[in-house]
C-alpha positions in Angstrom: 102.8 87.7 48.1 103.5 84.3 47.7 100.6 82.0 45.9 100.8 79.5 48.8 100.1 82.7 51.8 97.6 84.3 49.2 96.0 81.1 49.4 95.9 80.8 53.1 94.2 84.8 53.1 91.8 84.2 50.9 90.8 80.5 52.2 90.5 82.5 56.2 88.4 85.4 54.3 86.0 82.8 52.8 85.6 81.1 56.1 85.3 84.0 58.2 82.1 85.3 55.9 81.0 81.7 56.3 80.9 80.5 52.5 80.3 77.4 52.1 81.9 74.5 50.4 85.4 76.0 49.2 87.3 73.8 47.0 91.1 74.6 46.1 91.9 73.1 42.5 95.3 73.3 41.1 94.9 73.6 37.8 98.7 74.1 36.6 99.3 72.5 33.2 96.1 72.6 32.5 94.9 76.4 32.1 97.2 79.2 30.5 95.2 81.7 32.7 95.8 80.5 36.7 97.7 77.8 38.6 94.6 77.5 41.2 91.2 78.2 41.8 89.5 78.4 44.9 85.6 77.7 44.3 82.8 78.8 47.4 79.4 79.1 47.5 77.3 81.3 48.9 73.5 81.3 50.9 72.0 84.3 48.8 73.1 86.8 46.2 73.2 89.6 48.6 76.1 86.9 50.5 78.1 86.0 47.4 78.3 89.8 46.5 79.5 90.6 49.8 81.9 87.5 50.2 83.3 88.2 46.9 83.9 92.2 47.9 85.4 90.9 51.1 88.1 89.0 49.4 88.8 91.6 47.2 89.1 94.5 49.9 91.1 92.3 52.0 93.9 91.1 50.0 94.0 94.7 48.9 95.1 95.9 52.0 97.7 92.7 52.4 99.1 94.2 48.8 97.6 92.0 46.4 95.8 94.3 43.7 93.0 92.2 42.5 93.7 92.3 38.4 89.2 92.4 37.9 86.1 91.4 39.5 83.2 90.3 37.4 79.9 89.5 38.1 78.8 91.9 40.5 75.8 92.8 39.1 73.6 89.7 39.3 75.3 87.9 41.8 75.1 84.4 40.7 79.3 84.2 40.2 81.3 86.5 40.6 85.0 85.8 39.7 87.9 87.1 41.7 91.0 87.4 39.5 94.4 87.3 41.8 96.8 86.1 39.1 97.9 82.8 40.2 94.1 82.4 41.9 91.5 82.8 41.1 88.3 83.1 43.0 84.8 81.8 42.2 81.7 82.7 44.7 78.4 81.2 43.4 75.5 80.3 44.3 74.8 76.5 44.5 72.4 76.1 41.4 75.1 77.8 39.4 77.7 76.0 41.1 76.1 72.9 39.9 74.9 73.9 36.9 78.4 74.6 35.7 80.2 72.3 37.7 83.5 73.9 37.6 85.1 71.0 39.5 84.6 68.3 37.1 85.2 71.2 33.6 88.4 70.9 34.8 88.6 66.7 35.5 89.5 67.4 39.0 91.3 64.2 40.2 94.0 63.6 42.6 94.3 67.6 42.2 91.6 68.3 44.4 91.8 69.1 47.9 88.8 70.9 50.4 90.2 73.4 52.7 89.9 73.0 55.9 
């Protein structure tokens, strides 16, 4: 699947389980690891976990085998590895606390999703 449609999936699966906040950053050139991240948060562990195992059964069944999935156990972040993407769920103090957006001096880079 193509980075732009696998994208598009997982931005629709984040929505449709109502996380909140999702941020695409394009971090080509600047990580050896990803081209793009896609960062959402969630209202309670118990909805990270589940938004996170959303993503991960969904793009299954469009083909995409998700290459891990950490985190699950606490659920304060759980990453979502996709190759070209990669997907963050966390909880707001965590999302704040580690401020992904601005590790990565997000500038003109940034976009929300709509």
């Amino acid at each position: 699947m193509q980075t732009e449609k696998l994208i598009e999936l997982v931005s629709s699966i984040l929505e449709d389980m109502k996380a909140k906040d999702i941020t695409l950053l394009d971090v080509r050139g600047k990580s050896s690891i990803t081209d793009y991240m896609i960062i959402a948060s969630g209202t309670s562990s118990r909805h990270v976990v589940s938004t996170a195992q959303d993503v991960a059964e969904k793009v299954k069944k469009a083909g995409v085998q998700p290459m891990g999935v950490e985190g699950q156990q606490v659920g304060d972040w759980i990453l979502v590895d996709l190759g070209d993407l990669v997907v963050h769920v966390m909880m707001p103090d965590a999302r704040s606390f580690y401020d992904l957006e601005r590790l990565w001096s997000i500038d003109e880079t940034e976009s929300e999703v709509q």
